[in-house]
C-alpha positions as CSV (number, residue, x, y, z in Angstrom):
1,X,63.1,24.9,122.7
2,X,59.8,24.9,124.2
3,X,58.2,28.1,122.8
4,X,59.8,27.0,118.6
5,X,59.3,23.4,119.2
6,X,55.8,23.4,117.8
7,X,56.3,25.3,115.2
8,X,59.4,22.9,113.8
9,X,56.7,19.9,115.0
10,X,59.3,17.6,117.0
11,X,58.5,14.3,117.2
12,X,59.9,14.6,121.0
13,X,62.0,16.7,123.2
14,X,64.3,16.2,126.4
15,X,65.0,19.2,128.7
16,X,67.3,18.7,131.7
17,X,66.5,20.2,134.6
18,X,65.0,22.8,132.9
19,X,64.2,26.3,134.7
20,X,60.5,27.2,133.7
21,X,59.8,30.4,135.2
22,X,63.5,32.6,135.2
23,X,62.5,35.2,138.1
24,X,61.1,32.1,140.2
25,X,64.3,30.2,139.9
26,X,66.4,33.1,141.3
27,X,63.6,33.8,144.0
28,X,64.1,30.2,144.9
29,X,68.2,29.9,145.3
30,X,67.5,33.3,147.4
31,X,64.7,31.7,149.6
32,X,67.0,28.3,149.7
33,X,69.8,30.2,150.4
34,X,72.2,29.0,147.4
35,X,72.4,32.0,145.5
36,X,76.0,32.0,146.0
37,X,75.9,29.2,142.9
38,X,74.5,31.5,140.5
39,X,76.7,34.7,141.8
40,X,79.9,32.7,141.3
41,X,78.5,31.5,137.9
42,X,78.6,35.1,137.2
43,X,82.6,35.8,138.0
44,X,85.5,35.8,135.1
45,X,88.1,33.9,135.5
46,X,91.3,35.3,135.4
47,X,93.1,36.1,132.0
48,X,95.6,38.1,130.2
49,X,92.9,40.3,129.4
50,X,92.0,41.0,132.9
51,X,93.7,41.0,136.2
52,X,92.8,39.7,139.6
53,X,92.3,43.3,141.0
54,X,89.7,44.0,138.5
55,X,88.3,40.1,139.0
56,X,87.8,41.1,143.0
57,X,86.6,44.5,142.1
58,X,83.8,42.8,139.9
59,X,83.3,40.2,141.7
60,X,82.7,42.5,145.0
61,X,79.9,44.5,142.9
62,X,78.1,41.4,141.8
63,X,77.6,40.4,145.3
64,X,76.9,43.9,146.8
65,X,74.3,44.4,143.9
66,X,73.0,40.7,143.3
67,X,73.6,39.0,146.6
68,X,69.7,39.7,147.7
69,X,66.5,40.0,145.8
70,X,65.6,43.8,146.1
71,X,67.6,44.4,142.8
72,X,64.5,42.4,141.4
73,X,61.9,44.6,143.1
74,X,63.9,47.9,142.3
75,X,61.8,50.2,140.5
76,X,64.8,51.8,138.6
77,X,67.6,49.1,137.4
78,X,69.7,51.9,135.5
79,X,71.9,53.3,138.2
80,X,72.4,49.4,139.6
81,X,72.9,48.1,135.7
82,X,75.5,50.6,135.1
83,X,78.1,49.3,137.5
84,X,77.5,45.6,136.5
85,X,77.9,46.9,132.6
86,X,81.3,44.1,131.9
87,X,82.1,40.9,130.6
88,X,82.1,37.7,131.9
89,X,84.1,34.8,130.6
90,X,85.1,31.3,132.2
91,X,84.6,28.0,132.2
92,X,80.7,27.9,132.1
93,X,79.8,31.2,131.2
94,X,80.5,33.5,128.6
95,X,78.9,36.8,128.3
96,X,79.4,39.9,126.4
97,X,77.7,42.5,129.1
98,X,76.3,40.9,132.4
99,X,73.5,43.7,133.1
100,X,72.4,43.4,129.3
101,X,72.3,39.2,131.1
102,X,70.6,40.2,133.8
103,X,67.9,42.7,132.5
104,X,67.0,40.0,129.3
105,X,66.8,36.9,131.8
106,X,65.1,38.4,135.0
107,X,63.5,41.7,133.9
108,X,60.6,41.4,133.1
109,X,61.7,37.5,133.4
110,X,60.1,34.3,131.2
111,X,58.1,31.4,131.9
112,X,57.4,28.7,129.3
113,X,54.3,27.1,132.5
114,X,52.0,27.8,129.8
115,X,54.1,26.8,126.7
116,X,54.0,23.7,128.7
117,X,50.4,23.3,128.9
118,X,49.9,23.6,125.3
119,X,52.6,21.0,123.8
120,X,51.1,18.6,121.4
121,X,54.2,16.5,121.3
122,X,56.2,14.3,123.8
123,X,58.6,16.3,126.1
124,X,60.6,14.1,128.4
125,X,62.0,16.0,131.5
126,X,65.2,14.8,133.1
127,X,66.0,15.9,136.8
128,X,69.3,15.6,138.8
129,X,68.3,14.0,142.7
130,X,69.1,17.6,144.1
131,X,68.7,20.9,142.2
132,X,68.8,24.4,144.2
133,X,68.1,26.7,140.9
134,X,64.4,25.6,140.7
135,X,61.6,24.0,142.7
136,X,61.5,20.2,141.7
137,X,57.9,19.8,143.1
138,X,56.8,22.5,139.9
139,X,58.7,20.0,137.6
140,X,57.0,17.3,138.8
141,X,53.7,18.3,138.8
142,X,53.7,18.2,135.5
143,X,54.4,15.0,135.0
144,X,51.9,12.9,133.0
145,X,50.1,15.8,132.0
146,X,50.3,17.9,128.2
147,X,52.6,15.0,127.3
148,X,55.1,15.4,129.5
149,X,57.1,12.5,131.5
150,X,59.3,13.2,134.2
151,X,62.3,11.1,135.4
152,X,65.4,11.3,138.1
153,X,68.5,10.3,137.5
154,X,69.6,9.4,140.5
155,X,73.5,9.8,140.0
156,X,72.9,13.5,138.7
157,X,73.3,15.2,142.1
158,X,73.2,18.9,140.9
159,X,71.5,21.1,138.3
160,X,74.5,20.7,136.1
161,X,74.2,16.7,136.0
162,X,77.3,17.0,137.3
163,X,79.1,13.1,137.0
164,X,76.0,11.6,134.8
165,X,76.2,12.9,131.6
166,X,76.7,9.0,130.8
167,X,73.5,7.8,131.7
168,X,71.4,11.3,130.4
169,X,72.9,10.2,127.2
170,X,72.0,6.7,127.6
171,X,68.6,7.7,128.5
172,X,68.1,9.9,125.5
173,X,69.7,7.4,123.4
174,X,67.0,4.6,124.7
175,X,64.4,7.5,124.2
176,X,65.2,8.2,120.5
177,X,65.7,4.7,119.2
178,X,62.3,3.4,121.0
C-alpha cells in the first residue's frame, strides 16, 4: 500500500498495526519471546486433504527449523527450505508453499521506513494497546512526521485487533467522511 500509494495519489491511507521492516518484526517476537504466535500462524489445520500425522510431522519441522533466528543468519537456506516446501491452509492463513513464504517475506526481508519518509499524502496509523510482532516505539516515532498520525485503540489488545474491529471501522469511517 505504502510503496503504490503515491503513484495511485490517495487522498489518505490507514494501515493497522502495520509491520514496517519484515526481518525486524520476526527478530522482535524472537527477542520478546512470542514467536510461538507466528509459528502457530504457520500450521494447517486439519482437513480431508491432510491428516493429523502429517499436521504434527509439519508442524514439528516448523518449530525445529523456525523456532530460533539462526535460519535468518544461515548462509545457505536450500537444504532448510526444502523440508518446509508444503502448504499451509487454516483459518488465517493460506499459502501455497511456506519456504517460497518465508524466503519472499524474510530473505532478503522489506522495509517500507523510507517509503514512509517520502509520503506526500496523509497516512493514519492505527495500533492495538499490545502488539508482539513489531516494536510500537518505531511506530510511534513516526508520528506527526511525513504526514503520518498515529492513534491506539485501546480495546484492540493484539496485532490482529482482535474484539475492535467495531471501533477501527468507526474510526476510519469518522476519518473518510471528515
Amino acid at each position: 500500500m505504502l510503496m503504490i500509494g503515491e503513484r495511485l495519489h490517495f487522498q489518505k491511507r490507514f494501515l493497522l498495526s502495520p509491520i514496517l521492516d519484515s526481518r525486524e518484526s520476526l527478530f522482535y517476537l524472537y527477542r520478546e519471546g512470542h514467536i510461538q504466535e507466528f509459528l502457530q500462524l504457520l500450521n494447517s489445520s486439519p482437513s480431508p486433504e491432510i491428516n493429523e500425522k502429517l499436521i504434527l510431522e509439519r508442524r514439528s519441522m516448523i518449530e525445529s527449523i523456525l523456532g530460533n533466528p539462526n535460519w535468518l543468519l544461515a548462509d545457505t537456506f536450500e537444504d532448510l527450505f526444502s523440508k518446509l516446501s508444503f502448504p499451509v491452509a487454516n483459518q488465517r492463513i493460506h499459502l501455497d508453499n511456506l519456504a517460497d513464504f518465508l524466503k519472499n517475506l524474510f530473505l532478503p526481508g522489506f522495509s517500507l521506513l523510507n517509503d514512509v519518509e517520502n509520503v506526500t499524502s496523509p497516512i493514519q496509523i492505527f495500533l492495538p494497546t499490545d502488539d508482539h510482532w513489531f516494536p510500537r516505539e518505531v511506530t510511534w516515532n513516526w508520528d506527526g512526521r511525513a504526514f503520518v498520525r498515529v492513534t491506539e485503540i485501546e480495546r484492540a489488545k493484539d496485532h490482529f485487533f482482535s474484539s475492535a474491529w467495531q471501533e477501527v471501522w468507526q474510526k476510519i469511517r469518522s476519518e473518510i467522511y471528515t
